[in-house]
LUMTORTI-165696 format. One line per 5 residues: number of its first residue (from 1); their letters; for each residue x, y, z of N, C-alpha, C. Coordinates in Angstrom, 2 decimals. Layout:
NUM = a = X Y Z X Y Z X Y Z | ...
END
This chain:
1 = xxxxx = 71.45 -6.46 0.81 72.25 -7.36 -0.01 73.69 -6.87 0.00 | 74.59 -7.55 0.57 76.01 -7.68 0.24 76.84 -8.28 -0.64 | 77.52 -7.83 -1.37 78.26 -8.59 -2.11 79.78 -8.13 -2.06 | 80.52 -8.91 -2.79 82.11 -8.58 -2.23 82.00 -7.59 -3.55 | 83.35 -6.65 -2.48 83.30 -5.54 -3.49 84.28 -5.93 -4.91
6 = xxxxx = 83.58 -5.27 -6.15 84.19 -5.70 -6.86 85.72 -5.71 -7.08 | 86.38 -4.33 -6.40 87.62 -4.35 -7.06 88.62 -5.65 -5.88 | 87.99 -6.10 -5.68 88.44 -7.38 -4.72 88.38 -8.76 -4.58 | 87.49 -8.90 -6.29 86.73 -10.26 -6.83 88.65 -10.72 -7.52 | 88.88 -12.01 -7.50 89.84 -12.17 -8.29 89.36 -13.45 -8.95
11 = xxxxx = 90.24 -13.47 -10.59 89.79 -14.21 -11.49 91.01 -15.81 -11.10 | 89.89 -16.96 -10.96 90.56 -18.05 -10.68 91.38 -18.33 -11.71 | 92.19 -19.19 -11.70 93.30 -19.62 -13.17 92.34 -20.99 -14.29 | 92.58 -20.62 -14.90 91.71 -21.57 -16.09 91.32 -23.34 -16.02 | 92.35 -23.68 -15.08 92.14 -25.36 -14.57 91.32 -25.52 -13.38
16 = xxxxx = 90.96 -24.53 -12.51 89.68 -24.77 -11.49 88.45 -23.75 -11.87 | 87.44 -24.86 -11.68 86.28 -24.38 -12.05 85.71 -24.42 -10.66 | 84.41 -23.59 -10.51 83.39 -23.36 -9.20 82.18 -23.94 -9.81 | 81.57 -24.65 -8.97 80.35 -25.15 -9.45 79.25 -25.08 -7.78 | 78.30 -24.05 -7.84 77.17 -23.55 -6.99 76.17 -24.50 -7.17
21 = xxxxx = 75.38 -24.72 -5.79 74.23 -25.58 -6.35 73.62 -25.09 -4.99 | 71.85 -25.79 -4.91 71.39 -25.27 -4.01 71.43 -26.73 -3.35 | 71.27 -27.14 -1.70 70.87 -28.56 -1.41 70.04 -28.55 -0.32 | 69.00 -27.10 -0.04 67.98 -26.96 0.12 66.65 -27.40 -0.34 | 66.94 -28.04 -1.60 65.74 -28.32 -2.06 65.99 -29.11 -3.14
26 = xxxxx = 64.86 -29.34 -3.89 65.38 -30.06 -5.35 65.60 -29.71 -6.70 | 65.84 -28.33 -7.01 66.06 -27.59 -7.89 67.53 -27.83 -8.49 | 68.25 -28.01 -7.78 69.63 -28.52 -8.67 69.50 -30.06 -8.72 | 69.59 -30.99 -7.70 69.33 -32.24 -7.70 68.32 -32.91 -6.69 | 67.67 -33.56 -6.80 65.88 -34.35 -6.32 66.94 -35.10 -5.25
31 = xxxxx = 66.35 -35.31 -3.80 66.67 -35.87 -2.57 66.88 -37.58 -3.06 | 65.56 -37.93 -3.84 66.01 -39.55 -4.41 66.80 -39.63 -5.00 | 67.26 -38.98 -5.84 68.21 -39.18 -7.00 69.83 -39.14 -6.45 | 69.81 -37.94 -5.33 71.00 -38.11 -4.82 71.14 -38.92 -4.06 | 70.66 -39.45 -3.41 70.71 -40.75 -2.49 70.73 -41.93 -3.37
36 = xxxxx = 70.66 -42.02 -4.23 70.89 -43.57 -5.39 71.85 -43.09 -5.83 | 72.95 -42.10 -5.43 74.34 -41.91 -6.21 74.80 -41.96 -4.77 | 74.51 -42.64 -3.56 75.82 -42.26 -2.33 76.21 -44.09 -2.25 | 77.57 -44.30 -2.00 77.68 -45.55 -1.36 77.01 -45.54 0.09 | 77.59 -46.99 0.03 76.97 -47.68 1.28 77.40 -46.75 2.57
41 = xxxxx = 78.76 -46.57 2.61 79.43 -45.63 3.74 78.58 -43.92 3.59 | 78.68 -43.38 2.56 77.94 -41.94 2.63 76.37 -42.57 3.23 | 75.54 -43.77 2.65 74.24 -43.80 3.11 74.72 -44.01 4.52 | 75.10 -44.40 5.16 74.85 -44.84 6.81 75.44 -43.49 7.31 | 76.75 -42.80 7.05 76.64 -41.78 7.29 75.44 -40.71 7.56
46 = xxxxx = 74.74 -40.44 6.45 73.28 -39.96 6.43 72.87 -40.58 7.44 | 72.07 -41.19 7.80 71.42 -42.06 8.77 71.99 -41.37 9.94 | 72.62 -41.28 10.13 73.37 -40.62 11.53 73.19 -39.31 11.74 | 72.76 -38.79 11.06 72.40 -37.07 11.38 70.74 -37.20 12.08 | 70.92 -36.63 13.05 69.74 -36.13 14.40 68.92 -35.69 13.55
51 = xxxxx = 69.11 -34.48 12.82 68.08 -33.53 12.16 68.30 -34.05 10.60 | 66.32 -34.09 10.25 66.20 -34.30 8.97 67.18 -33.09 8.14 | 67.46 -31.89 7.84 67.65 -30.85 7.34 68.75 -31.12 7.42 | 69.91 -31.80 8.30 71.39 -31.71 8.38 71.80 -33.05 7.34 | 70.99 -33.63 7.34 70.33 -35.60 6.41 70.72 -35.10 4.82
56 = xxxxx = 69.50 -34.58 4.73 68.84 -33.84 3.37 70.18 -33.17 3.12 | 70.54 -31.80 3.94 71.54 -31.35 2.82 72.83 -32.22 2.26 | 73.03 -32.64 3.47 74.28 -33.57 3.24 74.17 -34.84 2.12 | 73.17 -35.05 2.12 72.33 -36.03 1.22 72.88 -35.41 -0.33 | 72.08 -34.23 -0.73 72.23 -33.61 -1.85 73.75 -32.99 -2.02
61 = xxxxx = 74.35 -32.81 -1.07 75.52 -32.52 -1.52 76.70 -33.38 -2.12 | 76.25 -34.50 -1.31 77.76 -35.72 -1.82 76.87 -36.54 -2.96 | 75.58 -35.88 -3.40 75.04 -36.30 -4.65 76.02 -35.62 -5.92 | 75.47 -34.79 -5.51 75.77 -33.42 -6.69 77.18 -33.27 -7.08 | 77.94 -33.95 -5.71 79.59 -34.00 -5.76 79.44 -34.83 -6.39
66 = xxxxx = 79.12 -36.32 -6.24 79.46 -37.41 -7.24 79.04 -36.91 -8.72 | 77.92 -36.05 -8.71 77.20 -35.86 -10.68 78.19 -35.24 -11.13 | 79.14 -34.01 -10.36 80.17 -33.37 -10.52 81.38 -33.54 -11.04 | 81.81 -34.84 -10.23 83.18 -35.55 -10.75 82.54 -36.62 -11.56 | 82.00 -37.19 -11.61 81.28 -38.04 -12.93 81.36 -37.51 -14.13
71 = xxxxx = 80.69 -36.21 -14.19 81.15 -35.77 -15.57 82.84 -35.60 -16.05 | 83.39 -35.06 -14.68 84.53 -34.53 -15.21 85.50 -36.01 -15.52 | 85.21 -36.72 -14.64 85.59 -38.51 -15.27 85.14 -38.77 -16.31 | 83.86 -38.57 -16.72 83.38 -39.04 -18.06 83.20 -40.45 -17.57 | 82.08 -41.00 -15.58 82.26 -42.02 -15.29 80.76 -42.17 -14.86
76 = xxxxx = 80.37 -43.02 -14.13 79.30 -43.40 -13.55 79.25 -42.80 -12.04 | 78.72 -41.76 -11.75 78.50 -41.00 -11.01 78.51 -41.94 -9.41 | 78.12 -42.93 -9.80 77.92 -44.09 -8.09 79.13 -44.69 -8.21 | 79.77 -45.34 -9.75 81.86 -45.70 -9.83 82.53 -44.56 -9.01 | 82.77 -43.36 -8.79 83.51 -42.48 -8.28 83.77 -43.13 -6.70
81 = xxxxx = 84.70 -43.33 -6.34 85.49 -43.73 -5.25 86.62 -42.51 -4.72 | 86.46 -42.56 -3.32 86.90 -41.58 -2.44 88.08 -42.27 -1.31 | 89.16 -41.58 -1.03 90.04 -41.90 -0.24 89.69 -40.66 0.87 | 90.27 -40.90 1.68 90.52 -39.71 2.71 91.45 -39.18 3.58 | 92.37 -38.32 3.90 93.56 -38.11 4.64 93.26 -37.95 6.11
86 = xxxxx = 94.13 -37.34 6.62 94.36 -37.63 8.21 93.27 -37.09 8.97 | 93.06 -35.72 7.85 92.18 -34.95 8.85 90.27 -35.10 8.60 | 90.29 -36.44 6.91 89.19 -36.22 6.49 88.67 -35.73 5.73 | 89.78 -35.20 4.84 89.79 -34.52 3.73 89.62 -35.58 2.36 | 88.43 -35.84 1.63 88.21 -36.49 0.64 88.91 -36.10 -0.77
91 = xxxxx = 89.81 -37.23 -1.34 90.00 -37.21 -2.54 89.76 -38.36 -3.66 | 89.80 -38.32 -4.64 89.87 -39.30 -5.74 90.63 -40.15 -5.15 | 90.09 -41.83 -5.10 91.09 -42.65 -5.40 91.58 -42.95 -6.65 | 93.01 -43.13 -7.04 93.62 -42.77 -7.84 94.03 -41.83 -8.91 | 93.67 -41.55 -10.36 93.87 -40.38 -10.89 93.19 -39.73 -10.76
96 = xxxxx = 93.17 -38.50 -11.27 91.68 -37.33 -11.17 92.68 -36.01 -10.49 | 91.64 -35.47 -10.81 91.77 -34.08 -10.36 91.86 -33.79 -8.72 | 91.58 -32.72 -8.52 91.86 -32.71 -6.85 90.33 -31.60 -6.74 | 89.49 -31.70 -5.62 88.27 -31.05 -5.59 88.32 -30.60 -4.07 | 87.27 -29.96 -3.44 87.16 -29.57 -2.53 85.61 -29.09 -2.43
101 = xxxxx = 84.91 -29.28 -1.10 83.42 -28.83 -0.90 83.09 -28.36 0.38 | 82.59 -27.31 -0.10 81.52 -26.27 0.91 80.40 -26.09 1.35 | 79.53 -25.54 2.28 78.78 -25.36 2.23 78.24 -24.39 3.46 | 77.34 -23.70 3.11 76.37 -22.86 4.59 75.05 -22.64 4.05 | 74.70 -23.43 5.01 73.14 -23.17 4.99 72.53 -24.17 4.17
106 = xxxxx = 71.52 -23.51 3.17 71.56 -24.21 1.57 72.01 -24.26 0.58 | 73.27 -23.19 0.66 73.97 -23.06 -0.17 75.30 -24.35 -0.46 | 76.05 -24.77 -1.68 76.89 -25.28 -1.24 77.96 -25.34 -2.50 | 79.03 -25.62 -2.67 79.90 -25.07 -3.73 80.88 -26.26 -3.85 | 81.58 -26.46 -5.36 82.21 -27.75 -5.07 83.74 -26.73 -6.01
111 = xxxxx = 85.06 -26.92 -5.85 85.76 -26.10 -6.76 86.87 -27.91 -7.13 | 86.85 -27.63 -8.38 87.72 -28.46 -9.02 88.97 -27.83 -9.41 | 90.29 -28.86 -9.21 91.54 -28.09 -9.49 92.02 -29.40 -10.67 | 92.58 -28.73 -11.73 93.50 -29.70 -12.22 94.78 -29.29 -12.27 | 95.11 -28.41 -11.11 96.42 -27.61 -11.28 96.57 -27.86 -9.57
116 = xxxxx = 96.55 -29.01 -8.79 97.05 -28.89 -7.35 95.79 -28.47 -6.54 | 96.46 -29.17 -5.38 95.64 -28.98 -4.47 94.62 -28.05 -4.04 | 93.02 -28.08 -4.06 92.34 -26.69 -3.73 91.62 -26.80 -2.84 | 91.86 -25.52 -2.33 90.63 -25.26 -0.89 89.42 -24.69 -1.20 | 87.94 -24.21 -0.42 87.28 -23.33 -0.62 86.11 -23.55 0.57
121 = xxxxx = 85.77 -21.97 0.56 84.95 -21.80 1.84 83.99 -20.62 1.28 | 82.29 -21.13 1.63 81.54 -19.98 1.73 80.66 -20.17 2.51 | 80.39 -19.09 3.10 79.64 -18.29 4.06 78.81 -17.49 3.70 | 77.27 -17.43 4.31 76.49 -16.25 4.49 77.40 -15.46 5.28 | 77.06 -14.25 4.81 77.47 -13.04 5.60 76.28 -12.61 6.32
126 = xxxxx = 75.28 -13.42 6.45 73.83 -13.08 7.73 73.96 -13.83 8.96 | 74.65 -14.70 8.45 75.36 -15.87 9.58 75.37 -15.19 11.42 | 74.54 -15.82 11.96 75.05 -15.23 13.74 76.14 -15.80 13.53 | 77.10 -15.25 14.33 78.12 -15.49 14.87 78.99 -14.49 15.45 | 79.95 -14.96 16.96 79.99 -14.11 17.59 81.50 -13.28 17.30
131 = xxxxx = 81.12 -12.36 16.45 82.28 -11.40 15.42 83.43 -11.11 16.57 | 83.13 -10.57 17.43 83.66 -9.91 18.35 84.99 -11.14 18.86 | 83.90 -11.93 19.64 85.13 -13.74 20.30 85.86 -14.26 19.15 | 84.92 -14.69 17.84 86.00 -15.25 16.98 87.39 -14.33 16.25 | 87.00 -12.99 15.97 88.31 -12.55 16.04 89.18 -12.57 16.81
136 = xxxxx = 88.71 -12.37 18.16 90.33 -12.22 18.93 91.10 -13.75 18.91 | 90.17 -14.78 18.87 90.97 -16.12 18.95 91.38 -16.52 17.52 | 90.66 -16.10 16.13 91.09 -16.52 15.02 91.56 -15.20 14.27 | 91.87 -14.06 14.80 92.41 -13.05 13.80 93.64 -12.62 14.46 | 94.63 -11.95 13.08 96.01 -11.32 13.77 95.72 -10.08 14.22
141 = xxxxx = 96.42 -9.31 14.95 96.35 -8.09 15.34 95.97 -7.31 13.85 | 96.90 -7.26 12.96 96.47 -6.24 12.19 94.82 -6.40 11.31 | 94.58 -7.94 11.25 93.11 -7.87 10.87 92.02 -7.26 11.77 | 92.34 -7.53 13.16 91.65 -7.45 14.37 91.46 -5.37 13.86 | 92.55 -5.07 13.90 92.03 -3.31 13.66 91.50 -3.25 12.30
146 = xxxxx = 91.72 -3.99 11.31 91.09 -3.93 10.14 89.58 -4.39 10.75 | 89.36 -5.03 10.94 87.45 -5.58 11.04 86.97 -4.28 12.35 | 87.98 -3.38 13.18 87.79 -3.00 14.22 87.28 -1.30 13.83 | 87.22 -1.15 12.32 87.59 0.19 11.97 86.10 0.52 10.62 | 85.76 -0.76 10.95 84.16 -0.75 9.86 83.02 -1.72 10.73
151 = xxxxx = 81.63 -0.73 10.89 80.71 -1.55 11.80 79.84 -2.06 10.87 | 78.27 -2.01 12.02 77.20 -2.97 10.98 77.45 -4.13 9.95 | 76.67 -4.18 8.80 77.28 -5.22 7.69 78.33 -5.16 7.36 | 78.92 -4.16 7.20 80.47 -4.28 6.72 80.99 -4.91 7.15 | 81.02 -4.78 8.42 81.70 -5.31 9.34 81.76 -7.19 9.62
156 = xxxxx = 80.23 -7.57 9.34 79.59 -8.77 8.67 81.20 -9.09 7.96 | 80.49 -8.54 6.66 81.36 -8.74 5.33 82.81 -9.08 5.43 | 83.60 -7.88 6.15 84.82 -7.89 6.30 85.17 -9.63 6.90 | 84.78 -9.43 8.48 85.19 -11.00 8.69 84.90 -12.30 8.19 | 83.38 -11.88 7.59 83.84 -13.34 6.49 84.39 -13.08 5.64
161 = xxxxx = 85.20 -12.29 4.74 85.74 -12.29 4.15 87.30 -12.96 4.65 | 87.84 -12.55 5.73 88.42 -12.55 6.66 88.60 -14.66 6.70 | 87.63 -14.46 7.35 86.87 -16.31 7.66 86.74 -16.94 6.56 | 86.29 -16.77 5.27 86.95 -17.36 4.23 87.95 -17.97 3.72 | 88.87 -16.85 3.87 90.03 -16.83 3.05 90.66 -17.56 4.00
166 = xxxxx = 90.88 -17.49 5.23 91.62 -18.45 6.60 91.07 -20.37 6.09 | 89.17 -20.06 6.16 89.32 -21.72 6.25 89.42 -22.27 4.62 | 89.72 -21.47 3.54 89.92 -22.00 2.39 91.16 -22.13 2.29 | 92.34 -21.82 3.28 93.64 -22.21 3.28 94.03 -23.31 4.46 | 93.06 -23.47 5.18 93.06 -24.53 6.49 92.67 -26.18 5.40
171 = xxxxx = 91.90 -25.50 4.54 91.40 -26.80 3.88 92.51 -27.66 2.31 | 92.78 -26.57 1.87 94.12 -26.90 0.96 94.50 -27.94 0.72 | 94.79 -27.82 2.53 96.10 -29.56 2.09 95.39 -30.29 3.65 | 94.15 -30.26 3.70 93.73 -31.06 4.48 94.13 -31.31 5.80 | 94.49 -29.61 6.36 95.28 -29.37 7.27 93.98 -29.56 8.41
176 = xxxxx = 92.86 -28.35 8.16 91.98 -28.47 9.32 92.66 -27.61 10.22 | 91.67 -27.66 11.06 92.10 -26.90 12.35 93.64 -27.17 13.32 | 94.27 -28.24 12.40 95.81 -28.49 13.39 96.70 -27.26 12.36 | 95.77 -26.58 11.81 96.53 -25.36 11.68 95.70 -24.16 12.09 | 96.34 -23.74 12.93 95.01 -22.47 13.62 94.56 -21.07 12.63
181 = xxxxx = 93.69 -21.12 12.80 93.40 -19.78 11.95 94.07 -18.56 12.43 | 94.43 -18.35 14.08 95.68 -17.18 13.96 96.73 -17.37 13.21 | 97.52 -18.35 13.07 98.42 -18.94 12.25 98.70 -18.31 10.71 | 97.33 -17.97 10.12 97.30 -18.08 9.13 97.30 -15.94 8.93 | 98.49 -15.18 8.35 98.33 -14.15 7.99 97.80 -13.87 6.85
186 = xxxxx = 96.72 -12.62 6.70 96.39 -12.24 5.63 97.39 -10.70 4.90 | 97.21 -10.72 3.98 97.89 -9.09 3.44 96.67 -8.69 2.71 | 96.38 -7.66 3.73 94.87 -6.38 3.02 95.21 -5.36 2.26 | 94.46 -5.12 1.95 94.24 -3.95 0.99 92.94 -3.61 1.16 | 92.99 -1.87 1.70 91.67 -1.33 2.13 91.04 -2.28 3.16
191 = xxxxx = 91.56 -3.18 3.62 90.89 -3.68 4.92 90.62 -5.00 4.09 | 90.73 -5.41 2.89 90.31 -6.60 2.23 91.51 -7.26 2.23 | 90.98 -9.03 2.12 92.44 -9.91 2.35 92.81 -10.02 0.58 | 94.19 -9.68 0.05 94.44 -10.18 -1.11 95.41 -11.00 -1.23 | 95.95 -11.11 -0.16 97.39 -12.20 -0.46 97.44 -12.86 1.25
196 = xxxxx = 97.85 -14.43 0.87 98.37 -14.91 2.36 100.15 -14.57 2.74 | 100.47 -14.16 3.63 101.29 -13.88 3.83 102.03 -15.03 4.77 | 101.49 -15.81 5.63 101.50 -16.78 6.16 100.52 -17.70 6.55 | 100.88 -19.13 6.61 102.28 -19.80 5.96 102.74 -19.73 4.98 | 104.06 -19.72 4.91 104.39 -19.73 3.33 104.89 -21.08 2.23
201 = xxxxx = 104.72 -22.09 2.84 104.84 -23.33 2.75 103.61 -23.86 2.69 | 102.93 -24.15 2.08 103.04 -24.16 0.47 102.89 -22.81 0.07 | 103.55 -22.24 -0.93 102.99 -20.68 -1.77 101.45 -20.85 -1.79 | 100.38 -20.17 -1.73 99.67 -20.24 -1.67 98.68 -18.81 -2.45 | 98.03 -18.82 -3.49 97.16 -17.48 -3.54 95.25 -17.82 -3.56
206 = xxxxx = 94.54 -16.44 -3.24 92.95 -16.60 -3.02 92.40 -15.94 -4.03 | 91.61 -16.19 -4.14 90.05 -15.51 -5.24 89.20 -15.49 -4.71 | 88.79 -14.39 -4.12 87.74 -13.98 -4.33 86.13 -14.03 -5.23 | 85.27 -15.10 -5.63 84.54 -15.55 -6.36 82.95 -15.20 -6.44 | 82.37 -14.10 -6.83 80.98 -13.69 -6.66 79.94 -14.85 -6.99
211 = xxxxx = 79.07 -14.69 -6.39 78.03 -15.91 -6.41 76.70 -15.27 -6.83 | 75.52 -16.00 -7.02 74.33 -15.34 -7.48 73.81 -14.92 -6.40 | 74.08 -16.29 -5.29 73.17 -16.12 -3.93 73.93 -14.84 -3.31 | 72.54 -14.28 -2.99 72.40 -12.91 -2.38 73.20 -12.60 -0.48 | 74.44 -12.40 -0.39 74.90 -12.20 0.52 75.96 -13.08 1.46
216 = xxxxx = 76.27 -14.09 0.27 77.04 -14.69 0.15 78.73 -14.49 -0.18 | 79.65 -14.66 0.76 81.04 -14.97 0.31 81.68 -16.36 -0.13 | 82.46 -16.31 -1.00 82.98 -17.70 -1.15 84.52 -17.26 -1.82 | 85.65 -17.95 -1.52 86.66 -17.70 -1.29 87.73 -19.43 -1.44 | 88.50 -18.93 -2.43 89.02 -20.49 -3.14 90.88 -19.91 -2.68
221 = xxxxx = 91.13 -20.78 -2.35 93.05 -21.04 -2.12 93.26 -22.07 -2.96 | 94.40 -21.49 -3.81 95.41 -22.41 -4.74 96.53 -22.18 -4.59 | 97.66 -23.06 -4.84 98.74 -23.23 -4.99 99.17 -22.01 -6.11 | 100.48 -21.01 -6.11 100.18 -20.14 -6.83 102.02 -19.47 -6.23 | 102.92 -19.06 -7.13 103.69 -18.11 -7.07 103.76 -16.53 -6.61
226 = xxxxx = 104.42 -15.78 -7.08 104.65 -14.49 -7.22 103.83 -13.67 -7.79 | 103.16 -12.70 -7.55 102.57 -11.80 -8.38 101.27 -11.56 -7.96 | 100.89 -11.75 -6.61 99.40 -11.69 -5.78 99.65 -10.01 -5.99 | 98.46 -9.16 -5.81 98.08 -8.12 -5.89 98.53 -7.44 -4.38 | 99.69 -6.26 -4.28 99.76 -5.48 -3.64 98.62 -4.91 -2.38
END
């Protein structure tokens, strides 16, 4: 079991909340129930996934998103209406807050901002993936010796930590990948990311956010001034 180390957890600001759910199964929300909260466009969407399991989660997730912003509307969970930007990035049509959603595996995370635009990304840290290729094409030199200087799980850990914090600032402002993850500098501490250093347009700061699920990172970008941690 991994978890982020504590002195590296940071406390989000009081207008975004994290909300965890599972969409593995039906313990947070029942497969029928979320599917009688998707429009017509999310149902045919569904329909289009090859694999039942890619159906299902996706199913329960843009459920749980709608039960999510429903409450925070104080609306009818199937009324919630969605716009989308260039890259596909879903928001409220018209007022509301600004949200953002994640997911790996069965896990999946929704973060609400009422303070500007928010990103967020989590990852198993059991995740295959090939540590070695995706750093050199998505890390800067100085992360590249940071992830290069701790093996085994750590090493896990480090780059998603790493991989986090990159696609929870790719997602922000609905940039996506037309902003590259080399692009994006981190400032470490002990080998951990605590501040973006680039871009700096928009100011931008991360949190670090512990989860229950066991070996899990998840990692939120907000809009944010002066005063990120050294």
């Amino acid at each position: 079991m991994h978890r982020t180390p504590l002195a590296f957890v940071s406390a989000l600001p009081d207008a975004i909340t994290l909300h965890a759910f599972s969409i593995g199964d039906d313990r947070d929300i029942a497969l029928q129930d979320a599917r009688s909260l998707l429009s017509s466009d999310e149902a045919a969407r569904a329909d289009r996934f090859h694999f039942d399991r890619d159906r299902t989660r996706y199913i329960r997730a843009r459920g749980q998103l709608r039960r999510i912003l429903g409450k925070v509307l104080m609306q009818d969970p199937v009324a919630v209406a969605f716009d989308y930007g260039p890259q596909g990035k879903p928001q409220l049509s018209g007022d509301g807050p600004e949200f953002n959603l994640s997911h790996s595996g069965d896990l999946a995370v929704v973060a609400i901002s009422l303070c500007g635009p928010v990103g967020v990304d989590v990852e198993h840290v059991d995740r295959k993936v090939d540590i070695s290729g995706l750093a050199e094409s998505c890390m800067t030199e100085t992360e590249q010796r940071a992830l290069a200087a701790v093996d085994g799980p750590h090493r896990a850990q480090r780059f998603f930590a790493f991989w986090t914090a990159k696609e929870a600032r790719m997602k922000l402002t609905g940039a996506g990948m037309s902003l590259p993850p080399k692009s994006i500098s981190l400032g470490l501490k002990e080998g951990w990311p605590v501040r973006y250093e680039l871009p700096t347009d928009p100011v931008c700061r991360l949190a670090f956010v512990p989860l229950m699920t066991p070996a899990s990172i998840c990692c939120v970008c907000h809009l944010g001034g002066d005063g990120q941690p050294d």
